[in-house]
C-alpha positions in Angstrom: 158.1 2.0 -20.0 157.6 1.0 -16.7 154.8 -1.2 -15.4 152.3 -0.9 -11.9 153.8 -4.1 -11.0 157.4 -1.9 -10.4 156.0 1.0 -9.4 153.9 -0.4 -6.5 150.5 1.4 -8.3 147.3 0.0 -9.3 146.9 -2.3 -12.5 147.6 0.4 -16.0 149.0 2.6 -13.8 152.4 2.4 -16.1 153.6 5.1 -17.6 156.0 5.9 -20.9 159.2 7.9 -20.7 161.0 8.9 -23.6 164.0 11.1 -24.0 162.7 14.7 -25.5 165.1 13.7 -29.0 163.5 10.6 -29.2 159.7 11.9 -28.7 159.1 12.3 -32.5 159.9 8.5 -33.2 157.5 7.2 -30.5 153.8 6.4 -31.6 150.9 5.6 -29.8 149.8 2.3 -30.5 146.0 3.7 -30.4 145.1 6.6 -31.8 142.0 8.6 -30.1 141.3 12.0 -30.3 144.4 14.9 -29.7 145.9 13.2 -32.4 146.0 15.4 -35.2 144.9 18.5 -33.3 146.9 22.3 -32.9 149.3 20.6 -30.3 151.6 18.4 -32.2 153.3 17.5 -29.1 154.5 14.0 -27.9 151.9 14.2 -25.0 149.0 15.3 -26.7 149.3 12.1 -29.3 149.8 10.2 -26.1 147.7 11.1 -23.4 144.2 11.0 -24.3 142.9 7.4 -25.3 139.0 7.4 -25.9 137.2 7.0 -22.8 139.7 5.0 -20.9 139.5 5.7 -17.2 142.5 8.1 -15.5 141.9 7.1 -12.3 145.4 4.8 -12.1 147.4 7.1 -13.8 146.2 9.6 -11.2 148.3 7.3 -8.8 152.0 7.4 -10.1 152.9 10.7 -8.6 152.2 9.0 -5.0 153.6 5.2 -5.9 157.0 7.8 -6.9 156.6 9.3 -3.4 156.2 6.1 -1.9 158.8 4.6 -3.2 161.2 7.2 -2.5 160.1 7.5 1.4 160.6 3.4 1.5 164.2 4.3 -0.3 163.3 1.7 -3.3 166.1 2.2 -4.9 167.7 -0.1 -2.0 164.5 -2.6 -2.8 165.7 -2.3 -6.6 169.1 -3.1 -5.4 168.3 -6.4 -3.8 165.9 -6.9 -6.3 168.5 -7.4 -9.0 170.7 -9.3 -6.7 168.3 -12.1 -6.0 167.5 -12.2 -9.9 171.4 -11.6 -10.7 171.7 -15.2 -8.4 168.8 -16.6 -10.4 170.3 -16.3 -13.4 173.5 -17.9 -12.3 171.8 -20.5 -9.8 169.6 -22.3 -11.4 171.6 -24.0 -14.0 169.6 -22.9 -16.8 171.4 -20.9 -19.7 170.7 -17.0 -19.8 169.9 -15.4 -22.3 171.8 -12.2 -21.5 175.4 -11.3 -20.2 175.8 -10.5 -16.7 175.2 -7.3 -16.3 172.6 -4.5 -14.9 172.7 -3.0 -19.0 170.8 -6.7 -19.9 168.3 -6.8 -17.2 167.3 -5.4 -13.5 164.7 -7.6 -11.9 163.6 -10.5 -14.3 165.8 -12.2 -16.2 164.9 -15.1 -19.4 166.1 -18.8 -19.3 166.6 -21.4 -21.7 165.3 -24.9 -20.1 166.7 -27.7 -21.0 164.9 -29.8 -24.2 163.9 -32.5 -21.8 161.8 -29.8 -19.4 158.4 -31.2 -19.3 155.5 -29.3 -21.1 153.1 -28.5 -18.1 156.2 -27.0 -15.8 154.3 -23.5 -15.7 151.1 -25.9 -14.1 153.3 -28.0 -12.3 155.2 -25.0 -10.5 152.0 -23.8 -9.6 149.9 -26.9 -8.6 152.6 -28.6 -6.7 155.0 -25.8 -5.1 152.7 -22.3 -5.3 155.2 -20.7 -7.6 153.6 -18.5 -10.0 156.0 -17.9 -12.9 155.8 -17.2 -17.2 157.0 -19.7 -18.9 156.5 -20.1 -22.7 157.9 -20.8 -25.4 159.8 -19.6 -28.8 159.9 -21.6 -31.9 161.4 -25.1 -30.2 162.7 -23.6 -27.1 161.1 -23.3 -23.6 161.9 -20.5 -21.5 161.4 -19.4 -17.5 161.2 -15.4 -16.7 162.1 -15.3 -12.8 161.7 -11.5 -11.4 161.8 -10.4 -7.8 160.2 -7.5 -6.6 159.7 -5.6 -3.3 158.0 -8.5 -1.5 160.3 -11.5 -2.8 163.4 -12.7 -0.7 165.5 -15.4 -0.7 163.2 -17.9 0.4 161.4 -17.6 -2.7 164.8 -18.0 -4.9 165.3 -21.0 -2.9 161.9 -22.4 -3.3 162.2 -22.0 -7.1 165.6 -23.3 -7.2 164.0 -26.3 -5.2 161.5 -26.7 -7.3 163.1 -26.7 -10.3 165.3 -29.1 -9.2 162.4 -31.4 -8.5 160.8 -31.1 -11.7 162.7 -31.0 -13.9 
């Protein structure tokens, strides 16, 4: 699935792919009319959803065009780079190998035990870095991602920051 924040569209403009062999498997998590009709076909269980409002979806087609005028997959590129460095910069354990297979253009991190509770606030409040962090059973975790309008300056603020904070 890929998300508006990736494709450059509005907010629920994402949009499921899945293989044609794989179609069958793949349920919609609300079911609305189209369901059960005459078409039993993956995109009549999937496309209609009650009276949920097109208009974002109606955008992908362009955000595609866009993207491939502004040759995104270069953005992509140095997208993953600057997360790649993220994951090995900022001294925090990944939680995946290094490799484009694991992850593109966010990446999870163990923080340390000692991290302190309000570092999501903190980051915010005190450096203007807007980040997920949460937690999972006893561990904390950070979730870095760079998209089109990131650069390095922002992986050296967070690595900065971090330092600072933690």
């Amino acid at each position: 699935m890929t998300r508006q924040k990736w494709l450059c569209a509005p907010k629920g403009a994402g949009f499921l792919y899945a293989r044609r062999e794989l179609q069958a498997e793949v349920h919609p998590l609300m079911i609305s009319w189209g369901y059960k009709g005459d078409d039993p076909t993956f995109v009549a269980h999937h496309e209609l959803q009650g009276t949920r409002d097109p208009s974002a979806y109606l955008t992908v087609p362009t955000a595609i065009e866009w993207q491939r005028e502004h040759e995104w997959d270069l953005v992509r590129e140095r997208c993953h780079e600057l997360t790649r460095r993220a994951r090995n910069e900022l001294g925090l354990e990944p939680l995946t190998p290094d490799s484009k297979d694991f992850f593109r253009q966010m990446v999870t991190l163990r923080l340390p035990k000692e991290a302190p509770a309000d570092l999501k606030e903190r980051l915010y409040d005190e450096h203007r870095i807007e980040i997920p962090v949460f937690e999972r059973g006893d561990d904390l975790f950070i979730r870095p991602s760079f998209q089109g309008y990131n650069d390095e300056a922002d992986l050296t603020r967070l690595k900065n920051a971090l330092s600072e904070l933690r």
